[in-house]
C-alpha positions as CSV (number, residue, x, y, z in Angstrom):
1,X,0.0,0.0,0.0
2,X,1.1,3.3,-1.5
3,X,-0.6,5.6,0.8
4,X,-2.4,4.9,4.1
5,X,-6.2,6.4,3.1
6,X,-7.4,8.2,6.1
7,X,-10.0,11.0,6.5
8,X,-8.5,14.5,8.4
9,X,-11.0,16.2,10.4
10,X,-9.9,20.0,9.2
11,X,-12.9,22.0,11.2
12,X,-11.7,25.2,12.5
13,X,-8.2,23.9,11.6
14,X,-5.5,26.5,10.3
15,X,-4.5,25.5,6.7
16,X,-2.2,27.0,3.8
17,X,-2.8,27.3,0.2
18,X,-0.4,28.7,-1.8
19,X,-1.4,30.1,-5.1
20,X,-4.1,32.1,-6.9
21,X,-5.4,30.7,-9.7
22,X,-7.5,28.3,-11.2
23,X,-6.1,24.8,-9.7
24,X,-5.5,26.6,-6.1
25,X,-9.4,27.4,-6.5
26,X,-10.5,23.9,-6.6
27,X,-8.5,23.1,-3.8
28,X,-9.5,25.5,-1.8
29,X,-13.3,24.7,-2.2
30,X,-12.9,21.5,-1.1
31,X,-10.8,22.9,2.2
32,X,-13.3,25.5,2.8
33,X,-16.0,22.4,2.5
34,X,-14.1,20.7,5.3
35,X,-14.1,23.8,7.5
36,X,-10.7,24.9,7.4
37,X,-9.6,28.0,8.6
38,X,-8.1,29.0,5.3
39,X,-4.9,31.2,4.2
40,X,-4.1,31.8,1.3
41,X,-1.1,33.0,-0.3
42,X,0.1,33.9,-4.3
43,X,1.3,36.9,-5.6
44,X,-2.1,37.6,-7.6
45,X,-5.9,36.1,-7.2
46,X,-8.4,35.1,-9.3
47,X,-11.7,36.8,-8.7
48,X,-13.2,34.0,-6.5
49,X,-10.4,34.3,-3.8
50,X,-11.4,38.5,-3.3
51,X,-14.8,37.2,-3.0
52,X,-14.3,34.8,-0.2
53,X,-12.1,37.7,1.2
54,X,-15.0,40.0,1.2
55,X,-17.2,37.7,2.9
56,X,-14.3,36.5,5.7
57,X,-14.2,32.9,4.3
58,X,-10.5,33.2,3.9
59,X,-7.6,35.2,4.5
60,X,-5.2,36.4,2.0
61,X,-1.8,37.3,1.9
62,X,-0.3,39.0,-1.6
63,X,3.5,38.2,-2.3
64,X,6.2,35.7,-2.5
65,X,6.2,32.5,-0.1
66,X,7.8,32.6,3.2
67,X,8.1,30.0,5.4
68,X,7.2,32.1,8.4
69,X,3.3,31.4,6.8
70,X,3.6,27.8,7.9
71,X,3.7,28.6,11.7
72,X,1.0,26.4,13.5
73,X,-0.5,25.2,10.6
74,X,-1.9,22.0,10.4
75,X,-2.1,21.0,6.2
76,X,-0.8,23.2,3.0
77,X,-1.6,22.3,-0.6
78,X,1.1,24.0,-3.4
79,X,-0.6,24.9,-6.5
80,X,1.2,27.2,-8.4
81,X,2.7,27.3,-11.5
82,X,6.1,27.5,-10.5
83,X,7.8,24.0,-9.9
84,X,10.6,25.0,-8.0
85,X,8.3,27.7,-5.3
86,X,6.0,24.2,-5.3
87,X,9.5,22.2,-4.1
88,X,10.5,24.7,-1.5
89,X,7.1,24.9,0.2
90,X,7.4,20.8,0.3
91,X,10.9,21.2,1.6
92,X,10.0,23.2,4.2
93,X,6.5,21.8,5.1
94,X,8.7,18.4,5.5
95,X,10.9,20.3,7.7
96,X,8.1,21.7,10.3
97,X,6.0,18.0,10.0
98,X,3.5,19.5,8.0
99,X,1.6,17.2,5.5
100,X,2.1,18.9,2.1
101,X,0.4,18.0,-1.3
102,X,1.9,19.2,-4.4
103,X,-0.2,19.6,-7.6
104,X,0.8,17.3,-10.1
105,X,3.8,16.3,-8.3
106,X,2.8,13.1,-6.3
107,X,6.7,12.3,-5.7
108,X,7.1,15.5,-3.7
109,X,3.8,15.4,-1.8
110,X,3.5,13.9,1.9
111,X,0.1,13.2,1.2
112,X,-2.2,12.8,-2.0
113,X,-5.8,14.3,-2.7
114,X,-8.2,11.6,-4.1
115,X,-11.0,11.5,-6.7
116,X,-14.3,12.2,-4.1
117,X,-17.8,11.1,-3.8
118,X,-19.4,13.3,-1.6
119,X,-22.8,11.8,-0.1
120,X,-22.1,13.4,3.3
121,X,-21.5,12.2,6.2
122,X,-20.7,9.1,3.4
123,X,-17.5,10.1,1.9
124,X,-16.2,8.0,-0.5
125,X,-12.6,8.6,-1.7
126,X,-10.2,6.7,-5.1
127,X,-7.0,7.2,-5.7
128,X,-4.3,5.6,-8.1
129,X,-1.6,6.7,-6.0
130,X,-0.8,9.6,-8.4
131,X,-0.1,6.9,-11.1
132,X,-3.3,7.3,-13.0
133,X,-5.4,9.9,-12.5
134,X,-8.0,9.7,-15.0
135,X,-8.4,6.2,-14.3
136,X,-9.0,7.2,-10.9
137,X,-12.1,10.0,-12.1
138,X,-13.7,7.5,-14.3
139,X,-13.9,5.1,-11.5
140,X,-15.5,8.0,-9.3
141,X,-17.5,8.7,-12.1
142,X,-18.9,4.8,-12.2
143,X,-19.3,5.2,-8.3
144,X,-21.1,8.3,-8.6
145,X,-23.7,6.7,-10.4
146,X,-24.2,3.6,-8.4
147,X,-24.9,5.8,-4.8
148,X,-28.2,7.9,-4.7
149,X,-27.8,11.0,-4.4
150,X,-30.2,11.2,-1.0
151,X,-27.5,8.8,0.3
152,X,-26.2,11.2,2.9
153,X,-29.8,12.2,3.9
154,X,-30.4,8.7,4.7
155,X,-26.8,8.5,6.7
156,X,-28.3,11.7,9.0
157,X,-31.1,10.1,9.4
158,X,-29.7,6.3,10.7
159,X,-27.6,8.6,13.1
160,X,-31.0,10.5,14.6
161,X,-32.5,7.0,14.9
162,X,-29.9,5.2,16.4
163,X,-30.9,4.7,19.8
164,X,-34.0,4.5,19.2
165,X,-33.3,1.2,17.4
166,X,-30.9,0.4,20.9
167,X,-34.1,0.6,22.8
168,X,-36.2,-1.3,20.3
169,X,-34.4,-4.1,19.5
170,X,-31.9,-6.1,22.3
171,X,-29.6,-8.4,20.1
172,X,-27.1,-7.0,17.4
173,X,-28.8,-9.5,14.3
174,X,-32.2,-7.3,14.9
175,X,-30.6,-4.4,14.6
176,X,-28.6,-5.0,11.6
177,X,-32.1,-6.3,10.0
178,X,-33.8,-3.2,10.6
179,X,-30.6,-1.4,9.5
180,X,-31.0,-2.8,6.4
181,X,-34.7,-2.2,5.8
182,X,-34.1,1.2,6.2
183,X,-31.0,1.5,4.0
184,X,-33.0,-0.2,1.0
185,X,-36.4,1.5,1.8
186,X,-36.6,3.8,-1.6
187,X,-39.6,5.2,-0.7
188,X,-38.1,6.2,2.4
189,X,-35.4,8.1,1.4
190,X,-37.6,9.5,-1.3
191,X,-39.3,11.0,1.4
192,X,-36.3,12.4,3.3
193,X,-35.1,14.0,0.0
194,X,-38.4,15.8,-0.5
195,X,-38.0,16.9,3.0
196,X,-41.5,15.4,3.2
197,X,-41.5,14.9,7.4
198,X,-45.0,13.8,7.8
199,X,-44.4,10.6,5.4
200,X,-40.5,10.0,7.0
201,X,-42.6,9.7,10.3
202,X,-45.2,7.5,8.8
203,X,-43.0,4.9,6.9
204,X,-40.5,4.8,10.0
205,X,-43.3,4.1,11.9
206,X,-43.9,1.4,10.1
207,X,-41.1,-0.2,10.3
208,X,-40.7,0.1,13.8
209,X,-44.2,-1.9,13.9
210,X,-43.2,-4.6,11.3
211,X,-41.8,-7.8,12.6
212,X,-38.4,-7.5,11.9
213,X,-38.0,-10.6,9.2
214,X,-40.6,-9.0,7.2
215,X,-38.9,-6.9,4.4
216,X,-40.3,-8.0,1.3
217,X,-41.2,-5.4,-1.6
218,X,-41.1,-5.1,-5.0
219,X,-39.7,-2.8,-7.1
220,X,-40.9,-2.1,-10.5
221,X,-38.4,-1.2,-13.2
222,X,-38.3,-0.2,-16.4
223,X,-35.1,-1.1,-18.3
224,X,-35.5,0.8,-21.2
225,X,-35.9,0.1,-24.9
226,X,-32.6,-2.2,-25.0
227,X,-29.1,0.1,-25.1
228,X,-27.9,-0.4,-21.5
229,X,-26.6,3.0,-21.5
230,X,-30.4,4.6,-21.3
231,X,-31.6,2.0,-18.3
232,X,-32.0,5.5,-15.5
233,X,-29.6,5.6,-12.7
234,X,-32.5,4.9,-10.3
235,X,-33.1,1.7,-12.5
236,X,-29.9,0.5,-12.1
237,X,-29.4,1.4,-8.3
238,X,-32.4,-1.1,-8.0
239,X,-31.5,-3.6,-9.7
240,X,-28.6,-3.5,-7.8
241,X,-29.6,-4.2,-4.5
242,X,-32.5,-6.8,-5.5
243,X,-32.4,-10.3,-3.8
244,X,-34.8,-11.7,-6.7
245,X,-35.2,-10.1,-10.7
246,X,-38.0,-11.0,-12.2
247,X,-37.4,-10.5,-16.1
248,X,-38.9,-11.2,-19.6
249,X,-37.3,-11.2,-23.0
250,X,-37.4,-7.5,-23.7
251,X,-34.8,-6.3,-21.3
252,X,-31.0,-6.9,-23.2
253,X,-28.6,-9.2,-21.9
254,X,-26.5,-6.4,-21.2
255,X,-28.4,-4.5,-18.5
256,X,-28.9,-8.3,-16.8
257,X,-25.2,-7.7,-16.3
258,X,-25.7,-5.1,-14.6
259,X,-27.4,-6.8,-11.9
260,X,-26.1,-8.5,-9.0
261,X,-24.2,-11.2,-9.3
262,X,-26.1,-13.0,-6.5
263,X,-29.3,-12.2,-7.1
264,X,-31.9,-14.8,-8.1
265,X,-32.9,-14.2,-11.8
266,X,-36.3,-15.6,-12.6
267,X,-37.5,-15.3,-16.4
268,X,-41.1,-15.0,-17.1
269,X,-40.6,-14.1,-21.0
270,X,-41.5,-16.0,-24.4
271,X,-38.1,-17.5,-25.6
272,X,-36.9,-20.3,-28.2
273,X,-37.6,-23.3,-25.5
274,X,-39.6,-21.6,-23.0
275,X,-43.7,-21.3,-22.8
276,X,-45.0,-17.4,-22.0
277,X,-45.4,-17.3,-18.0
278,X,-49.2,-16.0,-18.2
279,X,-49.7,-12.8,-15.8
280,X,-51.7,-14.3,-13.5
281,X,-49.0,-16.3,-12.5
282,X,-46.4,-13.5,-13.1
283,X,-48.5,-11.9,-10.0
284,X,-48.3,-14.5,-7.9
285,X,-44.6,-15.0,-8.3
286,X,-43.8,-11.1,-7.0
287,X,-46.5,-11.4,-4.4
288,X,-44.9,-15.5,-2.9
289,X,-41.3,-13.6,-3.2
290,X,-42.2,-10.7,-1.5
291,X,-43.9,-12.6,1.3
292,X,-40.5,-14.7,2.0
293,X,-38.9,-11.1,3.1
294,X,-37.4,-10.7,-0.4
295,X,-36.5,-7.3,-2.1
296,X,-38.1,-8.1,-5.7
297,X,-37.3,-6.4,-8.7
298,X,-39.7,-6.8,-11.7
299,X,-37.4,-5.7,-14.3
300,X,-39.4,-5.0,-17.6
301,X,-38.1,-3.3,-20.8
302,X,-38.8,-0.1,-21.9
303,X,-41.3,1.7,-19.4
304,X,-43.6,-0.5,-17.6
305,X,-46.2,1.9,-17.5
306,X,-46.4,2.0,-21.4
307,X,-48.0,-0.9,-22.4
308,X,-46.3,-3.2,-20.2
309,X,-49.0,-4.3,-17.6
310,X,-47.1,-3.0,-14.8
311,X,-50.2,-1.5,-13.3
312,X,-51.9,-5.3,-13.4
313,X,-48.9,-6.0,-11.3
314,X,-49.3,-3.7,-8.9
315,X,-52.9,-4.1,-8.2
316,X,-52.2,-7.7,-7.0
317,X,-49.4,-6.1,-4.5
318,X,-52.0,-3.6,-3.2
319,X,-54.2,-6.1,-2.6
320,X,-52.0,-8.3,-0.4
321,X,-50.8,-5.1,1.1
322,X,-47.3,-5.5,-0.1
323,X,-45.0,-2.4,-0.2
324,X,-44.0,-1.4,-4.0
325,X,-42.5,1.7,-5.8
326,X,-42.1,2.0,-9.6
327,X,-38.7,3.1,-11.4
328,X,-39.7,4.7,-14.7
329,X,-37.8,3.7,-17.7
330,X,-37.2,5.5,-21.4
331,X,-40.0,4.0,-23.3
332,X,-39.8,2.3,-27.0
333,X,-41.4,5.0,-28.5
334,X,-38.6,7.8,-27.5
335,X,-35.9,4.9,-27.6
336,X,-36.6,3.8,-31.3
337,X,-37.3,7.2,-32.8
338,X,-34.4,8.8,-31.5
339,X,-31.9,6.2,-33.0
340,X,-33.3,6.3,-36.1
341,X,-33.9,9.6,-36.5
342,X,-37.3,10.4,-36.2
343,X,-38.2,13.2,-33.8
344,X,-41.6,12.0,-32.8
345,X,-42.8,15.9,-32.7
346,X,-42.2,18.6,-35.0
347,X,-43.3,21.9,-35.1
348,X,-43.4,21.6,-39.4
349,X,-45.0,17.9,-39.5
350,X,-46.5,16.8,-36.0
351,X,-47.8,19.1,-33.4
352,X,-48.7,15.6,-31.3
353,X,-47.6,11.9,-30.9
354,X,-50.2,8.7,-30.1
355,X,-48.9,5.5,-28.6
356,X,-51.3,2.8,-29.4
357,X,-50.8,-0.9,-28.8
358,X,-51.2,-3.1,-32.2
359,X,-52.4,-5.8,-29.9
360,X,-55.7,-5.1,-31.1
361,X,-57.3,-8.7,-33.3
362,X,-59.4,-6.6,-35.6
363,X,-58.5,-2.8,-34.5
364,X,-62.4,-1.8,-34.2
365,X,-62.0,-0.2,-30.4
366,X,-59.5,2.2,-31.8
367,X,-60.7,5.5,-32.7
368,X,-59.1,5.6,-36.6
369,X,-61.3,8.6,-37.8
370,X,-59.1,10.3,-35.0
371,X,-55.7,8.0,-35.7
372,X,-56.0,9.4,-39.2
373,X,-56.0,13.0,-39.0
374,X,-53.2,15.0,-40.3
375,X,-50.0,16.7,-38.1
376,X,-49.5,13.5,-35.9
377,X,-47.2,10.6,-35.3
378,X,-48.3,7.6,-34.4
379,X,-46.7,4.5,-32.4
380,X,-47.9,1.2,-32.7
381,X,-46.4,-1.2,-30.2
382,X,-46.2,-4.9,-31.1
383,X,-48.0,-4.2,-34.6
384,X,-46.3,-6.5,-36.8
385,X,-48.5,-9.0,-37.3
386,X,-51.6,-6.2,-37.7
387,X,-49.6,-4.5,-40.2
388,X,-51.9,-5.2,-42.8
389,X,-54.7,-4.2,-40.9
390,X,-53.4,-0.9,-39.6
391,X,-52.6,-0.1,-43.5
392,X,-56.5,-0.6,-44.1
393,X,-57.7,1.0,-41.3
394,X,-56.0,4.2,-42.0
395,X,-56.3,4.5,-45.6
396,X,-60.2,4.0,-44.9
397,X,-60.5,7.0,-43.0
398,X,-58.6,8.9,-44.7
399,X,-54.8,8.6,-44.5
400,X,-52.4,9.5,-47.7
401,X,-51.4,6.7,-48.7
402,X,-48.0,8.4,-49.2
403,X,-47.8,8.9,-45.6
404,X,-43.9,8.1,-44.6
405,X,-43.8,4.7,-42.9
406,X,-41.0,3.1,-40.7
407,X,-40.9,0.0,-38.6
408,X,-37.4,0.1,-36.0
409,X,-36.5,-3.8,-35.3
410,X,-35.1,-3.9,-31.7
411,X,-34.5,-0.6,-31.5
412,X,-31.5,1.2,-29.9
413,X,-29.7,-1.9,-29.6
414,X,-26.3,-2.8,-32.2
415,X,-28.5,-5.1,-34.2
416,X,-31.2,-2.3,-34.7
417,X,-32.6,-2.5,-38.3
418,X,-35.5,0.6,-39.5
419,X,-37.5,-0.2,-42.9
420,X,-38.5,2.9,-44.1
421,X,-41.6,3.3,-46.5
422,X,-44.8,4.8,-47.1
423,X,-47.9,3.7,-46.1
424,X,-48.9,2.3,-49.5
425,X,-46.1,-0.9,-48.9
426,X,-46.3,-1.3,-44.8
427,X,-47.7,-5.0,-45.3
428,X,-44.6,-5.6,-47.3
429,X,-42.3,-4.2,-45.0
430,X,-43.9,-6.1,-42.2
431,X,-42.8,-9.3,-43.6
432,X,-38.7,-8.1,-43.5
433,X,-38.6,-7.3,-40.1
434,X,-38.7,-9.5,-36.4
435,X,-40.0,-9.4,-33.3
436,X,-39.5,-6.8,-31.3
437,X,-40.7,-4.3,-33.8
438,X,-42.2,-0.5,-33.7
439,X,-44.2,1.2,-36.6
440,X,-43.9,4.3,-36.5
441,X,-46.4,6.3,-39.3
442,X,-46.5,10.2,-40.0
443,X,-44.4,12.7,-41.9
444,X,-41.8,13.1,-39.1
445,X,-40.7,9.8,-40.6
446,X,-39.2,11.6,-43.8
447,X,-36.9,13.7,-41.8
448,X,-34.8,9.9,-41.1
449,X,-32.8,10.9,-44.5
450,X,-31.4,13.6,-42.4
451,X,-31.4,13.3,-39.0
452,X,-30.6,9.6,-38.7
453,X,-27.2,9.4,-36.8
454,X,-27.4,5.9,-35.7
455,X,-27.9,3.6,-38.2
456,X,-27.7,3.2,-41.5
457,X,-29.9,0.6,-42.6
């Protein structure tokens, strides 16, 4: 080990920077984050530095370095643009037991600042030891997106609560059980994050009155339209800490690497070998999980609000008075059309968008003298096999049969495909494409031959 990682409590602590500009700025945020008492020395400042002057946040002092400004200080940081003032001020810091870091000169430094994640009073620090730096900030950057933001909220909280839970539960295994129904209660920290008291009080109530094995709930997710890089932060936080993911054959083999490695994966989908679980069933599988004490996630692709019987789902949870919150996710419709091209609205061609399902035998509870109109774009979700029919209806009340056509085969995803038409041959283009497909039907479709960025079938 390179460096020993340890966390300096620098409240109402006397600290020197040394320099003015841009570099000695960002440093002396984060110092003035921690509470140090902060001097600052350079022979000119940046406009920032006067300001914190002005408003007694630090002190400055204009001129060369001398080592008297090291007298009872606890920390200095050297950030100016002069190597050899940035060796003497290490020199002598060395000299007086003072830990010294040196911008971009690890070797010189007594002590290294790391790549931060600040979810206070979580602090989460990386560091390469000065070796690689940039591989240290796109770590940060992958461990920014795994911790929630209301993380620190949640931290305060625990500490407010803590002997409370003392008096409430005797051994240290019920403790750490509530402990981690709290940590993974999203609705929770939702709450605490909205600064919503009256529900905090409610839902810790709650669990105070739960017995303490009982922590099942489900969590429903939408994983987007396939790319892994649009599931939502939220989405994957979730899937994350699941004990059980309930799936079906629309979310991408990709985001289930994303999951938790020892989480129970349970596929309800249509596949090559497999039978579709009916939804009935699908229902009872969440609801006999949840009852075990597990944290469910019911991981369905694009949004499963759109078309993806997600309410269905949670009606059945309501009803056995199981705890549930939904994770939206970017829905086919946006997915699709923005990879091929398509804006779905235009002020030119479509002042409005429709999402219809095509899971319709015959299509005559769909209003088509309204689906037909001019200035719109319309989605059809798992249309292919109506495709004929939705050509008929239209053109039957009304639609030009010119109208731009496209159908996106799994959409955002590398194997993406879009057949582009008019309506006139939608039948024909039907028959090229697989399951899962999206039709998409309006003039915004024309604007592919420009705007398409992704692909270029």
């Amino acid at each position: 080990m390179d460096y020993l990682p340890i966390f300096c409590k620098l409240q109402d602590k006397a600290c020197l920077l040394v320099g003015g500009g841009e570099i000695a700025e960002r440093k002396a945020r984060l110092l003035l984050e921690a509470g140090a008492r902060l001097t600052v020395n350079a022979k000119t400042f940046n406009g920032q530095f006067e300001c914190w002057q002005q408003h007694q946040q630090v002190t400055l002092v204009q001129g060369e370095f001398e080592p008297t400004l090291l007298d009872d200080k606890w920390l200095v940081i050297a950030a100016t643009d002069d190597e050899a003032i940035n060796q003497k001020i290490s020199q002598q810091a060395d000299a007086k037991r003072i830990f010294c870091n040196v911008v971009d000169s690890p070797k010189s430094a007594s002590f290294i600042m790391p790549s931060i994640i600040d979810r206070s009073p979580i602090i989460v620090a990386v560091s390469s030891a000065g070796k690689a730096p940039v591989l240290a900030r796109l770590l940060r950057e992958k461990l920014e997106a795994i911790l929630p933001q209301h993380l620190g909220q949640l931290a305060h909280y625990a500490g407010y609560l803590r002997q409370k839970v003392k008096n409430a539960y005797q051994t240290m295994t019920e403790r750490r059980r509530f402990w981690e129904k709290l940590f993974v209660h999203d609705r929770l920290a939702q709450s605490l994050a909205n600064n919503d008291s009256e529900q905090v009080e409610t839902l810790t109530a709650e669990l105070f009155n739960q017995p303490i094995e009982d922590r099942g709930e489900v969590v429903l997710v939408g994983a987007g339209p396939g790319d892994a890089g649009l599931l939502t932060l939220k989405g994957l936080q979730q899937i994350q800490q699941a004990d059980i993911i309930v799936y079906d054959r629309l979310v991408s083999d990709e985001i289930m690497n994303l999951t938790r490695r020892d989480a129970e994966r349970i596929f309800v989908g249509k596949r090559a070998g497999f039978h579709c679980v009916p939804q009935e069933q699908i229902n009872q599988i969440l609801l006999e999980q949840a009852k075990k004490g597990k944290r469910v996630v019911r991981l369905k692709g694009g949004d499963p609000f759109i078309f993806g019987r997600g309410g269905e789902e949670l009606e059945t949870l309501y009803d056995a008075n199981i705890p549930f919150s939904v994770v939206p996710g970017i829905t086919a419709a946006s997915g699709c059309s923005a990879y091929s091209g398509i804006p779905l609205t235009h002020r030119d061609y479509a002042n409005s968008v429709r999402l219809i399902t095509g899971h319709v035998k015959d299509g005559t509870n769909l209003d088509w003298q309204c689906l037909a109109t001019e200035k719109q774009t319309l989605v059809f979700y798992m249309g292919l096999s109506q495709a004929a029919n939705i050509q008929k209806q239209l053109l039957t009340h009304g639609m030009d049969i010119q109208t731009p056509v496209a159908i996106v085969e799994e959409g955002t995803t590398t194997k993406q495909k879009v057949f582009s038409g008019v309506l006139e041959n939608l039948p024909d283009l039907a028959l090229q494409a697989c399951s899962p497909s999206l039709i998409i039907v309006g003039p915004v479709v024309a604007l592919r031959k420009k705007l398409n960025w992704f692909s270029g079938h």
